[in-house]
ROTILUM-716156 format. One record per residue (C-alpha): x, y, z; residue number from 0; residue in one letter. Coordinates in nm, 2 decimals, decimal comma. Example, Ala and Ser with C-alpha at 12.3 -4.5 7.8 and 13.67 -1.06 7.14 Angstrom:
1,23	-0,45	0,78	0	A
1,37	-0,11	0,71	1	S
END
This chain:
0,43	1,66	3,20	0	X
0,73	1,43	3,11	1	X
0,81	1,35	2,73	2	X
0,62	1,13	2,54	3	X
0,82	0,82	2,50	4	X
0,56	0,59	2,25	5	X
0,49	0,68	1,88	6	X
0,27	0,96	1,87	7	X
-0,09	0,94	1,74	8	X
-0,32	0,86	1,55	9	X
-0,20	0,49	1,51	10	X
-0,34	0,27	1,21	11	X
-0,29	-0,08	1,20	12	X
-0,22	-0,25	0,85	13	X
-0,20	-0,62	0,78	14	X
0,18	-0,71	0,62	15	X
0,15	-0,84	0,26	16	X
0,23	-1,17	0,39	17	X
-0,04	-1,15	0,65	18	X
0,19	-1,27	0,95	19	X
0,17	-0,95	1,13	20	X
-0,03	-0,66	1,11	21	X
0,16	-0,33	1,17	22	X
0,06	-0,06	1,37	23	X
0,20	0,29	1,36	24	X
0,19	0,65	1,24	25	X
0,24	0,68	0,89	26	X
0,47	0,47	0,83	27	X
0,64	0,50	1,11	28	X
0,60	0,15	1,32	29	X
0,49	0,12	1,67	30	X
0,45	-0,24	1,76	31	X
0,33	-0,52	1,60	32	X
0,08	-0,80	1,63	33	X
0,23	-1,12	1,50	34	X
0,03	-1,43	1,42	35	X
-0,24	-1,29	1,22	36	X
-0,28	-1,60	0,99	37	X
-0,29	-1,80	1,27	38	X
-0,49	-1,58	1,48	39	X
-0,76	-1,44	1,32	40	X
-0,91	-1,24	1,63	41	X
-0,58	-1,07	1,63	42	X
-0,75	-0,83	1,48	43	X
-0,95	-0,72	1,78	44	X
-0,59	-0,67	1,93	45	X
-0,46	-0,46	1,67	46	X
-0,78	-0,21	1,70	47	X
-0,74	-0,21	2,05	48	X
-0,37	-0,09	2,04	49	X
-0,38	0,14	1,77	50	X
-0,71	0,33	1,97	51	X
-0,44	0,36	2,23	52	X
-0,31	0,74	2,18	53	X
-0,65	0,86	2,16	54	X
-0,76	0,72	2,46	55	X
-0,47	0,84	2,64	56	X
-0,56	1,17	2,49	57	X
-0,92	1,11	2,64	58	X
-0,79	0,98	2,95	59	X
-0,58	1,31	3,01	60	X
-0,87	1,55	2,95	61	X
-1,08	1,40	3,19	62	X
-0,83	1,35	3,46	63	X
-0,77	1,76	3,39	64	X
-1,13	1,84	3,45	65	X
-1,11	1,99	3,79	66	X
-1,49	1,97	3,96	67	X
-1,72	1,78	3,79	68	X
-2,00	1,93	3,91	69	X
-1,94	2,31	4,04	70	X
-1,71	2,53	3,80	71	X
-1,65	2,27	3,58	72	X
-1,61	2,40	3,15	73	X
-1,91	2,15	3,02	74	X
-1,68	2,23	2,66	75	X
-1,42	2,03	2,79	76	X
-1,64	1,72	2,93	77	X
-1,78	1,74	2,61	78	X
-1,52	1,72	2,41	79	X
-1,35	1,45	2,60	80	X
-1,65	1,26	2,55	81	X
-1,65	1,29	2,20	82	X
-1,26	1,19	2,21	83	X
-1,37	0,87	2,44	84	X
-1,63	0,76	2,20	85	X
-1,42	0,78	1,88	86	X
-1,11	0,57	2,06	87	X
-1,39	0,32	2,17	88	X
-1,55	0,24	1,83	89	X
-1,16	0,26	1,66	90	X
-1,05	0,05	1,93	91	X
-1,40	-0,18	1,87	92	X
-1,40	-0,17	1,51	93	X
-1,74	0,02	1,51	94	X
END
């Protein structure tokens, strides 16, 4: 597997004081930004969207690792990949 080249994960997003962008990173540590926020209210959707990114990536590389999906497969994994899948969908949805 090559090096990661993006911020690693989790990401939260954070509105500036100013409220023309809204920040997303890892503690602190920025990985992009969405700017317009006072303009653009729905940004927001955006920002939830990118910050979810790592862990679907995450969810996205388990799944793709999951050899058979029906004969020999480890159910623990589909599982938890599932439950990785549905977290990055409602951080990524705002639910």
């Amino acid at each position: 597997m090559t090096e990661e080249k993006h911020t690693p994960g989790p990401w939260s997003f954070q509105p500036s004081e100013s409220g023309d962008v809204i920040w997303i990173g890892n503690e602190g540590e920025n990985a992009a930004c969405v700017p317009g926020y006072a303009d653009h209210p729905g940004n927001i959707a955006d920002a939830r969207l990118i910050a979810a990114a790592p862990d679907m990536l995450d969810a996205l590389r388990k799944i793709a690792a999951i050899e058979d999906l029906y004969e020999g497969t480890d159910w623990q994994e589909i599982e938890e990949a599932r439950l990785i899948a549905r977290a990055a969908i409602a951080k990524a949805t705002g639910g």
